[in-house]
C-alpha positions as CSV (number, residue, x, y, z in Angstrom):
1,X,-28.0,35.7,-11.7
2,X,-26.2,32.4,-12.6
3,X,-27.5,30.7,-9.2
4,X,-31.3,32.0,-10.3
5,X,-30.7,30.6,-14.1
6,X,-29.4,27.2,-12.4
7,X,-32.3,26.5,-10.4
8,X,-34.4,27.1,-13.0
9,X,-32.6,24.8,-15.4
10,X,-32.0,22.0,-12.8
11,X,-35.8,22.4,-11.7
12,X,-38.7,19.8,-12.4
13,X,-40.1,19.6,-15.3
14,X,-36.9,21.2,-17.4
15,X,-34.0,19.3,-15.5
16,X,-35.8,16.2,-17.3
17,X,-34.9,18.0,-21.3
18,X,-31.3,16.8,-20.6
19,X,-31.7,13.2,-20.3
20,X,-31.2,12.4,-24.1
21,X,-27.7,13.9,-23.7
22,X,-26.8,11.4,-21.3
23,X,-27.2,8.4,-23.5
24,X,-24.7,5.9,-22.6
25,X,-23.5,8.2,-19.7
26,X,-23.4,7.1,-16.2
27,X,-23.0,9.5,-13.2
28,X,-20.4,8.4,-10.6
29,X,-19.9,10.7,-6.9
30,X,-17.0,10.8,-5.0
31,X,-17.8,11.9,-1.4
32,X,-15.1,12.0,1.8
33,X,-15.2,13.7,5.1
34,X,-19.0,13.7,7.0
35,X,-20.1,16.0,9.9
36,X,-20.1,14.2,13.1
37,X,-20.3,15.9,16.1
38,X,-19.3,13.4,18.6
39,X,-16.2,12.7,16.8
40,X,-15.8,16.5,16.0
41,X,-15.0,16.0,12.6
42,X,-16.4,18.1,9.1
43,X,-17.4,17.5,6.3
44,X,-20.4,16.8,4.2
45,X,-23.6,17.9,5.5
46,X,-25.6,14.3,6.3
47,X,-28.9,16.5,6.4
48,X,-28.2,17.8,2.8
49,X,-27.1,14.3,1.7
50,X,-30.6,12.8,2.8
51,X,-32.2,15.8,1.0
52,X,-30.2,14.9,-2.6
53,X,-31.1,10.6,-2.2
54,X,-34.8,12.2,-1.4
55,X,-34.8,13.9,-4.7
56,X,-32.6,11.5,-6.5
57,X,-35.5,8.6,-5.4
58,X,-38.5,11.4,-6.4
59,X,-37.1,12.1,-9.7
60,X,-36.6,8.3,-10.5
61,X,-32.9,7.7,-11.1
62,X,-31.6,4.6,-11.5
63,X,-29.4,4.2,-8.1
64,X,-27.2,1.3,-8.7
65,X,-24.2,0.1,-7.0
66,X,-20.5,0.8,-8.9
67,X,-20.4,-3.3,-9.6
68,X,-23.3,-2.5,-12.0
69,X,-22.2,0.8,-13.2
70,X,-18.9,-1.3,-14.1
71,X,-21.0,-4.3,-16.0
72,X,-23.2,-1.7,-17.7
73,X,-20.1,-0.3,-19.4
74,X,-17.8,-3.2,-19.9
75,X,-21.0,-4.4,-21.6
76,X,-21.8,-1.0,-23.4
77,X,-25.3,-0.7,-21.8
78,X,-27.0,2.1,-23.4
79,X,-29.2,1.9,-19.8
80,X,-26.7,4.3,-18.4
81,X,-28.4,7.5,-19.0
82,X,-30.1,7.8,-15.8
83,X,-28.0,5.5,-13.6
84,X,-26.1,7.3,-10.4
85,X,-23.9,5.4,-8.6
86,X,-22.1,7.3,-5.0
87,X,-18.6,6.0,-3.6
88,X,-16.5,7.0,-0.5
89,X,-13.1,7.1,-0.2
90,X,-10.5,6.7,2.7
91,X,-12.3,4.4,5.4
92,X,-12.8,7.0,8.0
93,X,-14.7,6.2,11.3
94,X,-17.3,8.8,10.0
95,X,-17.7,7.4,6.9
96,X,-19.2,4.4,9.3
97,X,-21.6,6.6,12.2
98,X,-22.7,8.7,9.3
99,X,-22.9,7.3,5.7
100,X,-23.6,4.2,6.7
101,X,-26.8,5.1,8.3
102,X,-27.8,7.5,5.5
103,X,-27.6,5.6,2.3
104,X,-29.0,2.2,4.0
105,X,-32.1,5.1,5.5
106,X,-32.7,5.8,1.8
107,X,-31.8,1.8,0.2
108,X,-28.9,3.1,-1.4
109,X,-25.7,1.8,-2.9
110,X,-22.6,3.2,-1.7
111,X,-19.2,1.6,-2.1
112,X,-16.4,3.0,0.0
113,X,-12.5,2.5,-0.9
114,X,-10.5,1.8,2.3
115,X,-7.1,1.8,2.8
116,X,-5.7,-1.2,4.4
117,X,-3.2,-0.6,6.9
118,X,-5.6,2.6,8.1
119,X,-8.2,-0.1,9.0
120,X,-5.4,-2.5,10.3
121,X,-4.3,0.4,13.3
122,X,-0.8,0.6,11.4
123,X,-1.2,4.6,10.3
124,X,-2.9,7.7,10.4
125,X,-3.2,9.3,7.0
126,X,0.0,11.4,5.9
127,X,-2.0,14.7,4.9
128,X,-4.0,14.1,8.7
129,X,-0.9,14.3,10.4
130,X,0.2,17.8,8.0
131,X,-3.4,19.2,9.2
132,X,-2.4,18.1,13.2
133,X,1.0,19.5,13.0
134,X,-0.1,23.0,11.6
135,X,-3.1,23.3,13.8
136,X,-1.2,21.9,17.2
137,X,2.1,24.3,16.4
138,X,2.8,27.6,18.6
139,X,5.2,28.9,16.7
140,X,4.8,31.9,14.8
141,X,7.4,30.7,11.7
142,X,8.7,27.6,10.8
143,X,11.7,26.5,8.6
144,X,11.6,23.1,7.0
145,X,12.7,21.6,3.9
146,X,11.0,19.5,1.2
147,X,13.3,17.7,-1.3
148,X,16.0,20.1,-1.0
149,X,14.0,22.9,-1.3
150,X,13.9,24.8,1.8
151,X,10.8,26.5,2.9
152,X,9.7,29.2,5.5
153,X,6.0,29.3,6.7
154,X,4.5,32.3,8.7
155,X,1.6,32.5,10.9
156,X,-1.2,35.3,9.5
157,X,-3.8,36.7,11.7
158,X,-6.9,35.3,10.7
159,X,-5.9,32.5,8.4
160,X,-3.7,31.3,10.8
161,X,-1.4,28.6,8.5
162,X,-3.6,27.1,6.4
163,X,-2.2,28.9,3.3
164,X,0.8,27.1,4.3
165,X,-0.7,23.3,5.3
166,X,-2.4,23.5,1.7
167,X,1.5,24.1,0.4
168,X,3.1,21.9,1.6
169,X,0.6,19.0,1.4
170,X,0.5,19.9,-2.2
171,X,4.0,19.8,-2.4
172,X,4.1,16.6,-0.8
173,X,2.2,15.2,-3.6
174,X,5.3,15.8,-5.8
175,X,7.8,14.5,-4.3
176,X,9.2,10.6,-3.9
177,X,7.2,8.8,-1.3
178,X,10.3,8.1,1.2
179,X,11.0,11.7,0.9
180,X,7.1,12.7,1.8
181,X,7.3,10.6,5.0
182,X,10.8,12.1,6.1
183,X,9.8,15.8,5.7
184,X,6.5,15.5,7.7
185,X,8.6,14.8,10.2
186,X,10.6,17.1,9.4
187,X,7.7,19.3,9.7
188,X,6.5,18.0,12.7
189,X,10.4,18.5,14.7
190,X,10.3,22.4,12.9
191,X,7.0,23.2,14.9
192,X,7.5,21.6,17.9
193,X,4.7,19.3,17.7
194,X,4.7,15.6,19.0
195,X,2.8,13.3,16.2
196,X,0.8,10.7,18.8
197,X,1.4,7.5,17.9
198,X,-2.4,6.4,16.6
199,X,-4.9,9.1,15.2
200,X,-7.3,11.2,17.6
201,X,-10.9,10.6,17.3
202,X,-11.4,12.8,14.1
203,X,-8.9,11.4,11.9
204,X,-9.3,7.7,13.6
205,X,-10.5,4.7,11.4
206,X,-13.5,2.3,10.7
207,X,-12.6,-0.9,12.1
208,X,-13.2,-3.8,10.3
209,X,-16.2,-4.6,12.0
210,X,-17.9,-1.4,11.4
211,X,-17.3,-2.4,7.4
212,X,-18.8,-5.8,7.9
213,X,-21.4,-4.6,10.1
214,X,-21.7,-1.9,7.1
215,X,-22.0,-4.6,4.3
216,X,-25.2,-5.9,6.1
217,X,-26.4,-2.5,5.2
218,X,-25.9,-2.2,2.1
219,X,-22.3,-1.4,2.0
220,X,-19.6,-2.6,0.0
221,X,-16.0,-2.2,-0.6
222,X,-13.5,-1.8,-2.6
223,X,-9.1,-1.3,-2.1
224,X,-7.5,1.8,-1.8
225,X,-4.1,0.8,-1.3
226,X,-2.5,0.0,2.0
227,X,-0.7,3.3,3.2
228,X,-2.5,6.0,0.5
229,X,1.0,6.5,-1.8
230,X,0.8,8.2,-4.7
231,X,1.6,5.3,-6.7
232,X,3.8,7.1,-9.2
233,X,5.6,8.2,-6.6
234,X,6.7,4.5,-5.3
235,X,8.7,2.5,-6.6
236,X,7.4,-0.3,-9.2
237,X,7.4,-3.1,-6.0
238,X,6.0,-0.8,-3.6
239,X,3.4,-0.1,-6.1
240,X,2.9,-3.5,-6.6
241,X,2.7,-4.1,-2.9
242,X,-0.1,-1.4,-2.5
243,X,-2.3,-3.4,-4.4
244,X,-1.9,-6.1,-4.2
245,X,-1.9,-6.2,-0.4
246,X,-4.9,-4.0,0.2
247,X,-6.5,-6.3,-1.9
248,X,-5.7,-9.3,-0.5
249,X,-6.7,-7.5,3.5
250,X,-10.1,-6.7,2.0
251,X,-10.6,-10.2,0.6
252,X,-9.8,-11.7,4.3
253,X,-12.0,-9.7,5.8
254,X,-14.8,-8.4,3.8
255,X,-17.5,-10.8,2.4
256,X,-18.4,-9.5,-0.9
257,X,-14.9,-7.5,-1.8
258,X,-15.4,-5.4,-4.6
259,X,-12.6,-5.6,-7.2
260,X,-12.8,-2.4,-8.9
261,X,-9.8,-0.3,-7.0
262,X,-9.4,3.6,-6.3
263,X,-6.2,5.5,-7.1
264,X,-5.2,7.3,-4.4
265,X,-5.2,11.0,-5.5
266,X,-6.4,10.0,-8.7
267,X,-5.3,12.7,-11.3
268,X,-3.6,11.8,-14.4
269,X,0.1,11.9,-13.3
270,X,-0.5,9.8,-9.9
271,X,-0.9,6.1,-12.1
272,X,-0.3,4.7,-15.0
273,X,0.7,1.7,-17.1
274,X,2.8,0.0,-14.6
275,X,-0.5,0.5,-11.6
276,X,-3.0,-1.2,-14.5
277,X,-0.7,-4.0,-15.7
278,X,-0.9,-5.0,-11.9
279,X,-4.5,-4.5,-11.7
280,X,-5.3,-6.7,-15.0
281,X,-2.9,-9.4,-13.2
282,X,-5.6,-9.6,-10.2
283,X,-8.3,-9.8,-12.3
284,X,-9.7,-6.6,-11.5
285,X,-13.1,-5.1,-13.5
286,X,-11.3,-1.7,-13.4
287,X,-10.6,1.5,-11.3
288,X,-11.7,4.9,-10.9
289,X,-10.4,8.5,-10.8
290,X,-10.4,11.9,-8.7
291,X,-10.8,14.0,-12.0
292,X,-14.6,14.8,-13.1
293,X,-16.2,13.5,-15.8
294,X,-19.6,10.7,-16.8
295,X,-18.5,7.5,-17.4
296,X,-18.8,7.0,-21.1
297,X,-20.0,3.3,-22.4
298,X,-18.9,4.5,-26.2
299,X,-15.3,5.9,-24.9
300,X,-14.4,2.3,-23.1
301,X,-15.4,0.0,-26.4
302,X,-12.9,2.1,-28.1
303,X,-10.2,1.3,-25.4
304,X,-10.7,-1.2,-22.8
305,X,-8.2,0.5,-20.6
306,X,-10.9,3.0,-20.5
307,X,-12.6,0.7,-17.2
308,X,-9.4,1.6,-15.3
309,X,-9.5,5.1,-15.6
310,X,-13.3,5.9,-15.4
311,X,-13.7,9.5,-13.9
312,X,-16.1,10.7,-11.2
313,X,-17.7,13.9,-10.0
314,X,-17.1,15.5,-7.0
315,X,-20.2,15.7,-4.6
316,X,-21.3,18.6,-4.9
317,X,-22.6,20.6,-1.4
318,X,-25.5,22.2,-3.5
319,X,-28.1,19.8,-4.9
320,X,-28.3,22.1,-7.7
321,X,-25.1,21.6,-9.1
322,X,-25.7,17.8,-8.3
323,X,-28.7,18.3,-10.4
324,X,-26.4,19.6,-13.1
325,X,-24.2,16.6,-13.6
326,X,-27.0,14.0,-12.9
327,X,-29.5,15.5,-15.0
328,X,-26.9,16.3,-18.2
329,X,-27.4,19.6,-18.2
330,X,-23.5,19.1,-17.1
331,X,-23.0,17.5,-20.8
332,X,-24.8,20.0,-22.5
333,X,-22.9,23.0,-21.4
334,X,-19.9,21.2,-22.2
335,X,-21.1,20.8,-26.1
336,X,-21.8,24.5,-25.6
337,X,-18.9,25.7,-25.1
338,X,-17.4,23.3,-27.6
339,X,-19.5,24.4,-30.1
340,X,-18.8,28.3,-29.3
């Protein structure tokens, strides 16, 4: 029944009732992993992502890139009611084969927030190498600790240990950085599995080619730290070092460097005064989030600092629910259940 009233609230003509409720909201998506079969990785559907910019072009949004978004509210734009801007985060090689091609097919703007030393060859991402180590393991329990806290994972018939991987890389999360990098190895000794040295194919990297290649697309680019900490999890030079590295990398060797950065995680707890005081330093026009929410033109005249925490909505893998937060209908539930 709630699917049925959804599709007719997110349908053509009604979807368009919403838009006054959007005024001086913009709509920000966050997207990640892509399917790729040659690399063998999962993720969003590129077929369904051509459907939602198909309807997104019919129904005459205003698809601007995040630089805009940013001006529009630093500026207080009231033009923000119908404007959608889509990023990317990590720098993944399938962010590149399949993305790329998708939002340039459908004149786009996409920018994508890479991490550094991924792009440089130096890493493979810490939660990757969690994923590798509980799907690569033959053993049917493992013992490992985390910050003193000793843990015991079991293998379950059909879930194998992915109850477990989500665990302890939410754990992870928690804990000081040094101590994140030592227990994954921990991990890694615990299940018998040997970490290769540079990512497989699935987890591997865009080069930096692919993002210039990318930019002449239609591309751009923003920082994302160097090694994908959570910042309040490092130490106040290692934070400092995050950013100010990743965007000095991207500055070198993009050609249009976007200076609005991405908190790694991105909910409340993972940044805070110490991560913007360092961004403000570098001239930055802001940063965005991983918790949903418009971006709000009224909300970021009252406080500045707003433009470094401006909050984005998961993409959605139904274009109704897409619909929902584009549209406003999103914003009018929400002054629903305020109002009840």
């Amino acid at each position: 029944m709630k699917r049925i009233l959804l599709a007719a609230l997110t349908a053509r003509p009604v979807s368009r009732f919403w838009a006054p409720f959007m005024r001086g909201r913009g709509t920000i998506f966050m997207l990640h992993r892509f399917t790729d079969p040659d690399l063998g990785t999962t993720g969003h559907d590129p077929a369904l992502l051509r459907a939602v910019l198909g309807h997104l072009r019919r129904e005459r949004y205003d698809l601007i890139d995040l630089s805009e978004m940013f001006r529009r509210l630093s500026d207080a734009s009231p033009n923000l009611d119908r404007a959608v801007a889509f990023t990317i985060d990590d720098g993944y090689l399938d962010q590149a084969t399949v993305a790329g091609r998708v939002f340039a097919d459908f004149d786009c703007p996409v920018t994508t927030f890479v991490s550094s030393g991924f792009l440089d060859g130096d890493l493979w991402f810490w939660w990757d190498r969690i994923e590798y180590v509980f799907q690569h393991t033959a053993r049917a329990t493992m013992d490992v600790e985390l910050d003193s806290v000793p843990l015991r994972y079991a293998f379950h018939a059909g879930t194998g240990y992915s109850d477990a991987q989500t665990d302890f890389t939410e754990r992870c999360k928690r804990v000081p950085e040094s101590e994140k990098l030592t227990a994954i190895e921990r991990l890694a000794a615990a299940a018998e599995v040997e970490l290769p040295q540079a990512p497989p194919l699935s987890y591997a990297p865009m080069s930096w080619d692919h993002l210039r290649a990318l930019e002449h697309r239609g591309m751009s680019f923003g920082p994302h730290t160097v090694t994908h900490p959570v910042l309040t999890r490092t130490t106040l030079e290692q934070s400092r070092h995050e950013i100010e590295e990743s965007w000095r990398r991207l500055q070198t060797e993009a050609a249009r460097p976007v200076p609005i950065f991405c908190y790694p995680n991105g909910q409340p707890s993972d940044y805070g005064d110490r991560e913007i005081a360092v961004l403000r330093t570098l001239g930055f026009a802001g940063a965005v989030v991983g918790t949903n929410g418009y971006a709000v033109a009224q909300a970021i005249a009252a406080d500045p600092e707003g433009l470094f925490r401006v909050e984005r909505f998961g993409y959605p893998n139904d274009l109704r629910v897409l619909t929902k937060f584009s549209s406003g209908l999103e914003r009018v539930t929400d002054l629903v259940r305020g109002a009840a």
